[in-house]
Jmol script that loads the backbone (N, CA, C; Angstrom):
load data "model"
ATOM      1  N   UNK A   1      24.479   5.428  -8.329  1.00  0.00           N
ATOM      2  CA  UNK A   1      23.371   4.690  -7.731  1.00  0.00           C
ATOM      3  C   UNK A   1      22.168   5.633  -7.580  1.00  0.00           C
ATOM      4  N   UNK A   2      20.806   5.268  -7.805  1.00  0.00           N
ATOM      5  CA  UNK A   2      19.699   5.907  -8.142  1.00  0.00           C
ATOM      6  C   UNK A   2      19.135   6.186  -6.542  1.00  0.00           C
ATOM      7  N   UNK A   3      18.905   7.329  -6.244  1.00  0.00           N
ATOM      8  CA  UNK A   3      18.412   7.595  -4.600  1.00  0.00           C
ATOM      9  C   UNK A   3      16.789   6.930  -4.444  1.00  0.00           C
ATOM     10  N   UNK A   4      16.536   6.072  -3.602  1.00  0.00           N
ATOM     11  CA  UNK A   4      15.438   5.695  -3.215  1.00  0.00           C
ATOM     12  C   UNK A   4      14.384   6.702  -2.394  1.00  0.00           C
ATOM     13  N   UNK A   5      13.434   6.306  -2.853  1.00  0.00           N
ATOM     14  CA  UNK A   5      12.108   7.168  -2.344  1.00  0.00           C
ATOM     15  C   UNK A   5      11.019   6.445  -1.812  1.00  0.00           C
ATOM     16  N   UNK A   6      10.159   7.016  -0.764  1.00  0.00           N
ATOM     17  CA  UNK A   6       9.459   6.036  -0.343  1.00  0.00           C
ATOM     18  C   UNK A   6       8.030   6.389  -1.102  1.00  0.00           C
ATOM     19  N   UNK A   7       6.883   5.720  -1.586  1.00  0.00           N
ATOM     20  CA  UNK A   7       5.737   5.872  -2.055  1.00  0.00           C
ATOM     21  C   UNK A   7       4.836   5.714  -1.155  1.00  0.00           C
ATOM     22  N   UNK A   8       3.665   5.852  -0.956  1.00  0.00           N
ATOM     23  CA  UNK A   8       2.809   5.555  -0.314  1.00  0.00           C
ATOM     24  C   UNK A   8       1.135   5.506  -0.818  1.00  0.00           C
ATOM     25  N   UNK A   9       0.471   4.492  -0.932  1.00  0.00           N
ATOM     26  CA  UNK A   9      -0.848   4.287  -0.717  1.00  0.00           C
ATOM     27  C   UNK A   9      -1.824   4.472  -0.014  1.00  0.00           C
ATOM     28  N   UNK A  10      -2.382   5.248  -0.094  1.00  0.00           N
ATOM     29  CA  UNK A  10      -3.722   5.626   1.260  1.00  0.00           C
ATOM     30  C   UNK A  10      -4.669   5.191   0.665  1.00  0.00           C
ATOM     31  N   UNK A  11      -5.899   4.775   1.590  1.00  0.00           N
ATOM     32  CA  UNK A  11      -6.965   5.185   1.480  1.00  0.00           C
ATOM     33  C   UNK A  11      -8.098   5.341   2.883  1.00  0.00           C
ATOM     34  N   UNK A  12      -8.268   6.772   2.581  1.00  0.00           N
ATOM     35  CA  UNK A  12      -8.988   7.404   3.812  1.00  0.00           C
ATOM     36  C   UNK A  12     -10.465   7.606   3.527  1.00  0.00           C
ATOM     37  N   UNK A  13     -11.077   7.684   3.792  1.00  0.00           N
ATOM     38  CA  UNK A  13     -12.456   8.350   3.502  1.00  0.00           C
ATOM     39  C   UNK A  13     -13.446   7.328   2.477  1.00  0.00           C
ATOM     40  N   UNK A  14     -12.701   6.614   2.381  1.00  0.00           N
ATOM     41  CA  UNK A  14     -12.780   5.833   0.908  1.00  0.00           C
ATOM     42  C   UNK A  14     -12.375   6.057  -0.166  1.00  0.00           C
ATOM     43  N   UNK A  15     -11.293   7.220  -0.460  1.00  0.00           N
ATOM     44  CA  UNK A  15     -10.734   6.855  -1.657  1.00  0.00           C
ATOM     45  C   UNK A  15      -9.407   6.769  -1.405  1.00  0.00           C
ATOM     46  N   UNK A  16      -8.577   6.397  -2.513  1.00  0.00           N
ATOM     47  CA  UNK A  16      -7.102   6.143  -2.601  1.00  0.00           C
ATOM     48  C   UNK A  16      -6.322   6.571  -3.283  1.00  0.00           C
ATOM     49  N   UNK A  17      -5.426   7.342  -2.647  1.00  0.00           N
ATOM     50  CA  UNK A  17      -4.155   8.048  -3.220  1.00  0.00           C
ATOM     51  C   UNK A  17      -2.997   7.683  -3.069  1.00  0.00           C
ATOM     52  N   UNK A  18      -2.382   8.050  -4.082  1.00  0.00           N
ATOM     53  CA  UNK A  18      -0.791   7.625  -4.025  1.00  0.00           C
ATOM     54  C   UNK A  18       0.252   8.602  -4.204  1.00  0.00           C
ATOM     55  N   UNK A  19       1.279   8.930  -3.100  1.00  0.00           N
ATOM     56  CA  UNK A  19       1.460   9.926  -2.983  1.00  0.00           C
ATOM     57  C   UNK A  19       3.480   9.463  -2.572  1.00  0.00           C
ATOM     58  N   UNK A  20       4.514  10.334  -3.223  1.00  0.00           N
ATOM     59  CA  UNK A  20       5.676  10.025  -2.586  1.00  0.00           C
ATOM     60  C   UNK A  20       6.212  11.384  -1.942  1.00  0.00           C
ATOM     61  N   UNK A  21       7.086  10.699  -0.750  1.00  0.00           N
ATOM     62  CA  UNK A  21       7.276  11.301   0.750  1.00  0.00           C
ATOM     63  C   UNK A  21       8.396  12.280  -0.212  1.00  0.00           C
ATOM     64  N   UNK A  22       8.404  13.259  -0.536  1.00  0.00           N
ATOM     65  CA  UNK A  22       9.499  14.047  -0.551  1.00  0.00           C
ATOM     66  C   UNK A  22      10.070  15.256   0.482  1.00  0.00           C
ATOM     67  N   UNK A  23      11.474  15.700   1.046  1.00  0.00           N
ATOM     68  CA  UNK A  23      11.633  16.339   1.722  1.00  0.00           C
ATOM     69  C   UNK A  23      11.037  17.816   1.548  1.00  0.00           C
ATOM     70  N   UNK A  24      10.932  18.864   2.650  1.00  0.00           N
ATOM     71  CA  UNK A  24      10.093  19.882   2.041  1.00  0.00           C
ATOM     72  C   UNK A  24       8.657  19.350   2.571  1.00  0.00           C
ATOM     73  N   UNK A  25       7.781  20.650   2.159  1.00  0.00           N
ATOM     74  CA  UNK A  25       6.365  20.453   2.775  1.00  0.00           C
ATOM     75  C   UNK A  25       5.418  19.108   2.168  1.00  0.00           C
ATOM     76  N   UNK A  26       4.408  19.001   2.855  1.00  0.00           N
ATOM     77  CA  UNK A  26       3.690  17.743   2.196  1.00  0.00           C
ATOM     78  C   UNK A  26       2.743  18.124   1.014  1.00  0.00           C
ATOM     79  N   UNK A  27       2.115  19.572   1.240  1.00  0.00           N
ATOM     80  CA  UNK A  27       1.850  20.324  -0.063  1.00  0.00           C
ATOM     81  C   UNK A  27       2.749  20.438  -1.064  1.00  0.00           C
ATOM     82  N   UNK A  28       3.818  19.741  -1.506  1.00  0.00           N
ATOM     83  CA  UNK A  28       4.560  19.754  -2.636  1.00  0.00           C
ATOM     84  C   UNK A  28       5.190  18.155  -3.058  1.00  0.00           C
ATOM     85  N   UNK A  29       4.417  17.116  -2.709  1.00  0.00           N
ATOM     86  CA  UNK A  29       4.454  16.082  -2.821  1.00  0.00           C
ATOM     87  C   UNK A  29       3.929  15.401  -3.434  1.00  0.00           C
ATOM     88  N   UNK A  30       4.507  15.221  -4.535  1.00  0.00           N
ATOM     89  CA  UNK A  30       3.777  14.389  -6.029  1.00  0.00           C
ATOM     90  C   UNK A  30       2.458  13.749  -5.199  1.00  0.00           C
ATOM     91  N   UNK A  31       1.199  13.570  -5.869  1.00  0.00           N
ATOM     92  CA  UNK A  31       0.295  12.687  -5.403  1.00  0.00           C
ATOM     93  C   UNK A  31      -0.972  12.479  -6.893  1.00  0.00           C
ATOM     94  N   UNK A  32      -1.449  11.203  -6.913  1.00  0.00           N
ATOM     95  CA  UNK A  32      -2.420  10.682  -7.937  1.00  0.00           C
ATOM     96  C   UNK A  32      -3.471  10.282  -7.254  1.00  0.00           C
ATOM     97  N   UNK A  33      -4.583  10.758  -7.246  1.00  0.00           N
ATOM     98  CA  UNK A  33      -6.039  10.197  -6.605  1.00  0.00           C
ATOM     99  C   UNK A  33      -6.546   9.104  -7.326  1.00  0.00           C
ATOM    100  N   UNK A  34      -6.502   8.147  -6.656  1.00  0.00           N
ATOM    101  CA  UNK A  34      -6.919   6.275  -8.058  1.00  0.00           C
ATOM    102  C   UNK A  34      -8.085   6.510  -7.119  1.00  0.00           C
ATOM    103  N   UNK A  35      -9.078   7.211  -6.759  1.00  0.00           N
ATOM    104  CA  UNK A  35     -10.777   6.991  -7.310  1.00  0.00           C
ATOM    105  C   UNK A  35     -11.001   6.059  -5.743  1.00  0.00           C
ATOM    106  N   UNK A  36     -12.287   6.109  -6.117  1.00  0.00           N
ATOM    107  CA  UNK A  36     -12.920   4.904  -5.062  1.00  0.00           C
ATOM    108  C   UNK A  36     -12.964   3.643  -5.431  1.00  0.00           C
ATOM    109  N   UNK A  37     -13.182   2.991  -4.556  1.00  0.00           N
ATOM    110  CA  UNK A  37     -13.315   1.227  -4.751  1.00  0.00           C
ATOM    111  C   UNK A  37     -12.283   0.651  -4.047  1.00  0.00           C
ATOM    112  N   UNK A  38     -12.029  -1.015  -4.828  1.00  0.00           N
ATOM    113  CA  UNK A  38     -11.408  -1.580  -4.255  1.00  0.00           C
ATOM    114  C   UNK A  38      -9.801  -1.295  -4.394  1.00  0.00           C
ATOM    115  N   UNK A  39      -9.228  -2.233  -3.988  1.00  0.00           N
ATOM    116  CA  UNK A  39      -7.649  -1.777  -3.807  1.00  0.00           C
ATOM    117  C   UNK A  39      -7.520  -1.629  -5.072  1.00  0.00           C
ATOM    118  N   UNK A  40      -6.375  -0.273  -5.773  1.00  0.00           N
ATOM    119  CA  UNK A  40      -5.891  -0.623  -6.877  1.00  0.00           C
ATOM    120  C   UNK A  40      -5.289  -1.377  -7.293  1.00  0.00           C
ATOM    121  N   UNK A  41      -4.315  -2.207  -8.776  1.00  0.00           N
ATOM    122  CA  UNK A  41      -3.721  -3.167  -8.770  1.00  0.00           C
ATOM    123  C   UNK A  41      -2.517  -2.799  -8.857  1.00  0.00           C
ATOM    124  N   UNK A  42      -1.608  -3.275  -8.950  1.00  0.00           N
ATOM    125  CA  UNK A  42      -0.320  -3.730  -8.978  1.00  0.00           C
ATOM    126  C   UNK A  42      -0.129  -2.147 -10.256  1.00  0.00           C
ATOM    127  N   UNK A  43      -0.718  -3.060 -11.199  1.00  0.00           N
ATOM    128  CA  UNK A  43      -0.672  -2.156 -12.473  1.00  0.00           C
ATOM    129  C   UNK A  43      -0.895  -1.394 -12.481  1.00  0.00           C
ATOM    130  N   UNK A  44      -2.043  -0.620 -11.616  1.00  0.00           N
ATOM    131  CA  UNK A  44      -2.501   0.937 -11.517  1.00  0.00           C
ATOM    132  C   UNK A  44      -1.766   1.530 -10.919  1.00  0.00           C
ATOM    133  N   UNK A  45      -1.194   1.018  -9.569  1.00  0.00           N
ATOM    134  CA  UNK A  45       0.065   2.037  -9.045  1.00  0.00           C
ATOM    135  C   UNK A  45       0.974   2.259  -9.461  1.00  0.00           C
ATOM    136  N   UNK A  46       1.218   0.757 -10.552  1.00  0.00           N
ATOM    137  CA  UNK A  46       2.592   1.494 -10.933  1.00  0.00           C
ATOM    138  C   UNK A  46       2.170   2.844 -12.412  1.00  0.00           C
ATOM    139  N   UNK A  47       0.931   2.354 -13.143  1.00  0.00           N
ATOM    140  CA  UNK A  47       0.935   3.535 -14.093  1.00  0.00           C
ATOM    141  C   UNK A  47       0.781   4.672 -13.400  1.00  0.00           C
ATOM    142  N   UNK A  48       0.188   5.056 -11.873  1.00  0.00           N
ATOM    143  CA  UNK A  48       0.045   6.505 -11.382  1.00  0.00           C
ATOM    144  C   UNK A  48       1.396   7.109 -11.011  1.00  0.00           C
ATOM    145  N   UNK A  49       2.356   5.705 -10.544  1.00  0.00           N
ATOM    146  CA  UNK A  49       3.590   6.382 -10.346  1.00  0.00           C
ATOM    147  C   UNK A  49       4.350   7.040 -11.493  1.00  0.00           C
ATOM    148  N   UNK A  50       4.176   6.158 -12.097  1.00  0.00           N
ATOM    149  CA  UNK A  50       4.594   6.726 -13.547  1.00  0.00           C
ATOM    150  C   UNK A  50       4.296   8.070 -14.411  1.00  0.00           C
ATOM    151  N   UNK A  51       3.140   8.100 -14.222  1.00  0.00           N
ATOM    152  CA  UNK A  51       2.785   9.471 -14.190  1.00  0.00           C
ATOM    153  C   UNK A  51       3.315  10.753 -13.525  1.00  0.00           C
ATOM    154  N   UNK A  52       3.180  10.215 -12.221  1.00  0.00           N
ATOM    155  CA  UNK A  52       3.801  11.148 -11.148  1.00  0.00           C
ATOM    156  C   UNK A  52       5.848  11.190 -11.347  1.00  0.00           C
ATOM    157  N   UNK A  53       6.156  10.404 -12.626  1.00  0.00           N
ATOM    158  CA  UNK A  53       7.636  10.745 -12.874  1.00  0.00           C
ATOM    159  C   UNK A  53       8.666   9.427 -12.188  1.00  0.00           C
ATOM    160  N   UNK A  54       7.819   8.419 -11.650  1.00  0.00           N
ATOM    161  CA  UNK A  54       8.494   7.260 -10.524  1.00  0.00           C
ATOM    162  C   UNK A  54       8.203   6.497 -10.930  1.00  0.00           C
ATOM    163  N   UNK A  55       9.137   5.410 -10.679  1.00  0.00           N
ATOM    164  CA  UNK A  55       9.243   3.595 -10.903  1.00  0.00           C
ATOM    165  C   UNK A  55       9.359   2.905  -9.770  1.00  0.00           C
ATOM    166  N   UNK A  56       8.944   1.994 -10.171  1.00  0.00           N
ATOM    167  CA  UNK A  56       9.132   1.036  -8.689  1.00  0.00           C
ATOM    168  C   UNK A  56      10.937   0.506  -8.633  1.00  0.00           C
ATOM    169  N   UNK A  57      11.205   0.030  -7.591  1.00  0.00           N
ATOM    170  CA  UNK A  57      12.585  -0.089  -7.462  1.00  0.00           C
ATOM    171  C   UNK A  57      12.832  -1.415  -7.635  1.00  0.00           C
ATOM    172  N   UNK A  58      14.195  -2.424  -8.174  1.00  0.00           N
ATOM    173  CA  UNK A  58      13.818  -3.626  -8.684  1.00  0.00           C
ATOM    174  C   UNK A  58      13.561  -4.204  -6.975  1.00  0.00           C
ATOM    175  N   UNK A  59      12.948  -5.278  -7.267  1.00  0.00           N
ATOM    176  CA  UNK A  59      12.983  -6.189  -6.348  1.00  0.00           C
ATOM    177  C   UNK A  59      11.771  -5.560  -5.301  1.00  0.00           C
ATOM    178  N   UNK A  60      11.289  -4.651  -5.392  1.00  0.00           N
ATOM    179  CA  UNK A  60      10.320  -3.945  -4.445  1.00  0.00           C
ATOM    180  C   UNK A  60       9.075  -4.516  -4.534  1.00  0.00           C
ATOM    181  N   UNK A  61       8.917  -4.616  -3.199  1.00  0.00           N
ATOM    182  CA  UNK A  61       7.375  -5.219  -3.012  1.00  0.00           C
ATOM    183  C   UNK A  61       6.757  -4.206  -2.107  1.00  0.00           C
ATOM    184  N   UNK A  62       5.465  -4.138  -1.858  1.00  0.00           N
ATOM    185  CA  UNK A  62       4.483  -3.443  -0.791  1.00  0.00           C
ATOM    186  C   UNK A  62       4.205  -4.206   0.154  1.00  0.00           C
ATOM    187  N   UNK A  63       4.507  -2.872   0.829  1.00  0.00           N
ATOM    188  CA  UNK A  63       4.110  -3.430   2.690  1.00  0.00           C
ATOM    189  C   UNK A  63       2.872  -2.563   3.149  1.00  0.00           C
ATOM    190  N   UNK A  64       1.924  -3.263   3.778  1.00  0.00           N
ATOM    191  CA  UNK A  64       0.787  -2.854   4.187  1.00  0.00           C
ATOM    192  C   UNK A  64       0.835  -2.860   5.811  1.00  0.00           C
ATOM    193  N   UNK A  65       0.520  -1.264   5.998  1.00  0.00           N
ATOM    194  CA  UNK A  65      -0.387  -1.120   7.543  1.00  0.00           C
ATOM    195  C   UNK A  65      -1.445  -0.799   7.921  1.00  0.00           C
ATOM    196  N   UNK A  66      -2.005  -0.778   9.037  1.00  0.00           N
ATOM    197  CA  UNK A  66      -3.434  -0.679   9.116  1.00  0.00           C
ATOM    198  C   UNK A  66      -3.258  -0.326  10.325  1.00  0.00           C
ATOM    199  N   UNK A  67      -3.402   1.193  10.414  1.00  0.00           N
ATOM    200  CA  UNK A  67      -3.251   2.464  11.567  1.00  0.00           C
ATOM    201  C   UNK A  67      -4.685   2.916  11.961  1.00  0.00           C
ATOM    202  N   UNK A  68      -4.933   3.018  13.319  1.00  0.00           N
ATOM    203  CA  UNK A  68      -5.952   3.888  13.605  1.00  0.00           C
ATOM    204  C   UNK A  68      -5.548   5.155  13.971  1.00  0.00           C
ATOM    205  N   UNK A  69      -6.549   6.284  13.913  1.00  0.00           N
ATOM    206  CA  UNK A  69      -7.016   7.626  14.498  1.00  0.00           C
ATOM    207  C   UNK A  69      -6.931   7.160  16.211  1.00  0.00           C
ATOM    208  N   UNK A  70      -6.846   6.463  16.504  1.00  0.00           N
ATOM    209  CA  UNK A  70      -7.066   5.951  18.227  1.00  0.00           C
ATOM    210  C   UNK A  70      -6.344   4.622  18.517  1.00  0.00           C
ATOM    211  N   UNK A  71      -5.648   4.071  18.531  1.00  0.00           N
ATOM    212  CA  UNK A  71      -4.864   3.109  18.589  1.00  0.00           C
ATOM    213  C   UNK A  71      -4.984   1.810  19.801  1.00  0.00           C
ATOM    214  N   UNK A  72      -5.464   2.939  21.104  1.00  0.00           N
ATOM    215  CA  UNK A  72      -6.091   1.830  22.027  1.00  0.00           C
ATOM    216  C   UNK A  72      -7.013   1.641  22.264  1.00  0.00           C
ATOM    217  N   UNK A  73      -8.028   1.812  21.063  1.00  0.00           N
ATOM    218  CA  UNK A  73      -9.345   1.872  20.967  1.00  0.00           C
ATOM    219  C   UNK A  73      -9.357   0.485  19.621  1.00  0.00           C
ATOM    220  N   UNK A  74     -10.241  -0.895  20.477  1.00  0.00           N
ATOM    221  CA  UNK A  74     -10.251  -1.716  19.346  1.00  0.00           C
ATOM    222  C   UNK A  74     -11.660  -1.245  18.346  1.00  0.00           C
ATOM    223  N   UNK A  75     -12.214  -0.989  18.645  1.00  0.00           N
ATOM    224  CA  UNK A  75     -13.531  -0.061  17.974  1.00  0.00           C
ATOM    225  C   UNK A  75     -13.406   1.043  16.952  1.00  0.00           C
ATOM    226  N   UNK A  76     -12.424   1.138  16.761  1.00  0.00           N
ATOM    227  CA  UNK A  76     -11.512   2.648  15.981  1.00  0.00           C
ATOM    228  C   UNK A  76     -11.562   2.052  14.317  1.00  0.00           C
ATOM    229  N   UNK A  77     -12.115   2.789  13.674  1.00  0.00           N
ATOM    230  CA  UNK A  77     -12.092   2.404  11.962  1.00  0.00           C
ATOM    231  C   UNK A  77     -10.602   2.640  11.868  1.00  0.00           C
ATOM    232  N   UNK A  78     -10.043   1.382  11.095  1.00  0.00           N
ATOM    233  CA  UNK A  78      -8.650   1.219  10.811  1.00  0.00           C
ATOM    234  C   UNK A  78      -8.571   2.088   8.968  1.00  0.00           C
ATOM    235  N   UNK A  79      -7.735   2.223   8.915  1.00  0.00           N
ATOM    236  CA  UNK A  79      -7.108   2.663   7.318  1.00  0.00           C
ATOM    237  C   UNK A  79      -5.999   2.017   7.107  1.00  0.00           C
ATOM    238  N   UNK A  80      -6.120   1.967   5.496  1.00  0.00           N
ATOM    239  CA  UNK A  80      -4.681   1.476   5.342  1.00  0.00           C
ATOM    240  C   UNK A  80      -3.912   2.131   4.315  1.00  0.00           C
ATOM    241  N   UNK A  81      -2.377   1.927   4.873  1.00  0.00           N
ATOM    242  CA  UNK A  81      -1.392   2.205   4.287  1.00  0.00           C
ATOM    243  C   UNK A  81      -0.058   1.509   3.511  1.00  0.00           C
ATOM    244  N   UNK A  82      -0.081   1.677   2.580  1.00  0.00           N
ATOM    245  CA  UNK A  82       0.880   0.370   1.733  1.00  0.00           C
ATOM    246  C   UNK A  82       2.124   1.708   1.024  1.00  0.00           C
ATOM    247  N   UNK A  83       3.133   0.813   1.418  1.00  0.00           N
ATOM    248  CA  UNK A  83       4.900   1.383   0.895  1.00  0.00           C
ATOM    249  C   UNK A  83       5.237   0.611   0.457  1.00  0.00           C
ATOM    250  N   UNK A  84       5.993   1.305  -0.462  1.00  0.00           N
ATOM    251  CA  UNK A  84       6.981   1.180  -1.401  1.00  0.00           C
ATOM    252  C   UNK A  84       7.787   1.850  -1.859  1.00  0.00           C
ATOM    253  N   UNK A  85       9.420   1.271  -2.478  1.00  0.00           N
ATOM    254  CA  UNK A  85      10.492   1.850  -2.726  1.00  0.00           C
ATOM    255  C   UNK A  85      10.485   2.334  -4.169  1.00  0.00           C
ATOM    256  N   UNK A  86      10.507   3.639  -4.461  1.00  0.00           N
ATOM    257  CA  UNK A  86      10.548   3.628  -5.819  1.00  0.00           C
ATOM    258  C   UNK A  86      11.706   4.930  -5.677  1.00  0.00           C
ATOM    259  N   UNK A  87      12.196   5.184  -7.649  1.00  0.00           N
ATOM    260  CA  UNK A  87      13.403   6.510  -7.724  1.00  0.00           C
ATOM    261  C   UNK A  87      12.418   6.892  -8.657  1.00  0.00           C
ATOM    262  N   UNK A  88      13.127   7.993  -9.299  1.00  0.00           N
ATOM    263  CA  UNK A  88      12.737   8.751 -10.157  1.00  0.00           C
ATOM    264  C   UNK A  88      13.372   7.979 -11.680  1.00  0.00           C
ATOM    265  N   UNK A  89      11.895   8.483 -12.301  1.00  0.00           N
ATOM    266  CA  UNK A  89      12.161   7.560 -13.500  1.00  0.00           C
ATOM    267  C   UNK A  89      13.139   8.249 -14.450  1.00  0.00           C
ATOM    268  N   UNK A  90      13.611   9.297 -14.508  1.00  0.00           N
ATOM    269  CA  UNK A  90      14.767   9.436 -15.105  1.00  0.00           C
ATOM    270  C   UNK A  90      16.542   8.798 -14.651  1.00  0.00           C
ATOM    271  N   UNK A  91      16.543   8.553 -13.425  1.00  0.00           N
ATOM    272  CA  UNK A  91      17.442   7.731 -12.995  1.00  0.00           C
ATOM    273  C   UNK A  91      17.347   6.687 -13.448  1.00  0.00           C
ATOM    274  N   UNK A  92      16.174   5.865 -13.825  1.00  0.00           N
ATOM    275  CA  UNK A  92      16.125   4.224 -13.689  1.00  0.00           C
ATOM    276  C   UNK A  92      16.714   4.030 -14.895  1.00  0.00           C
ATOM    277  N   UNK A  93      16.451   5.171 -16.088  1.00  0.00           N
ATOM    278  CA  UNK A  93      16.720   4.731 -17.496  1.00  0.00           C
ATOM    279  C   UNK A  93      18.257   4.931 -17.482  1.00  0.00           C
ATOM    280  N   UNK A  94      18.972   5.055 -16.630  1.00  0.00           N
ATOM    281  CA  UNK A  94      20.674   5.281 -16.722  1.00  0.00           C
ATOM    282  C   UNK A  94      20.988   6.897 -17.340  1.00  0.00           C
TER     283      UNK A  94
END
end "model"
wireframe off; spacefill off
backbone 0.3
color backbone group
């Protein structure tokens, strides 16, 4: 069975990266910068994951949050964050 990994979508500052949680420091954590604008698609994350060596996992969908820097502050610029389950694409191929 192929070990699951979690992915993650940011975008801070205005741009958006995609980056998966590996154990070990966060400076050694695959990551793809998809640029400014609007959300990437479906298709772009999965070609950056792909890049970055990852597939999405079957049946996986994205979950979106929207975290502040200040949390009990309704005035606080929100960001968001979208997960997903993906392995490594040499597992997926058997």
């Amino acid at each position: 069975m192929a070990t699951t990994i979690t992915a993650h979508l940011t975008s801070r500052h205005d741009r958006w990266r995609l980056f998966v949680l590996l154990p070990g420091p966060v400076a050694d954590w695959p990551e793809h910068d998809l640029g400014t604008g609007d959300v990437p698609t479906i298709r772009e994350r999965s070609r950056a994951l792909n890049a970055l060596g990852y597939v999405f996992t079957d049946d996986a969908e994205w979950s979106w949050t929207e975290p502040t820097l200040r949390p009990n502050d309704p005035d606080a610029r929100a960001y968001l964050i979208a997960s997903i389950e993906v392995r490594e694409a040499a597992e997926a191929r058997g």
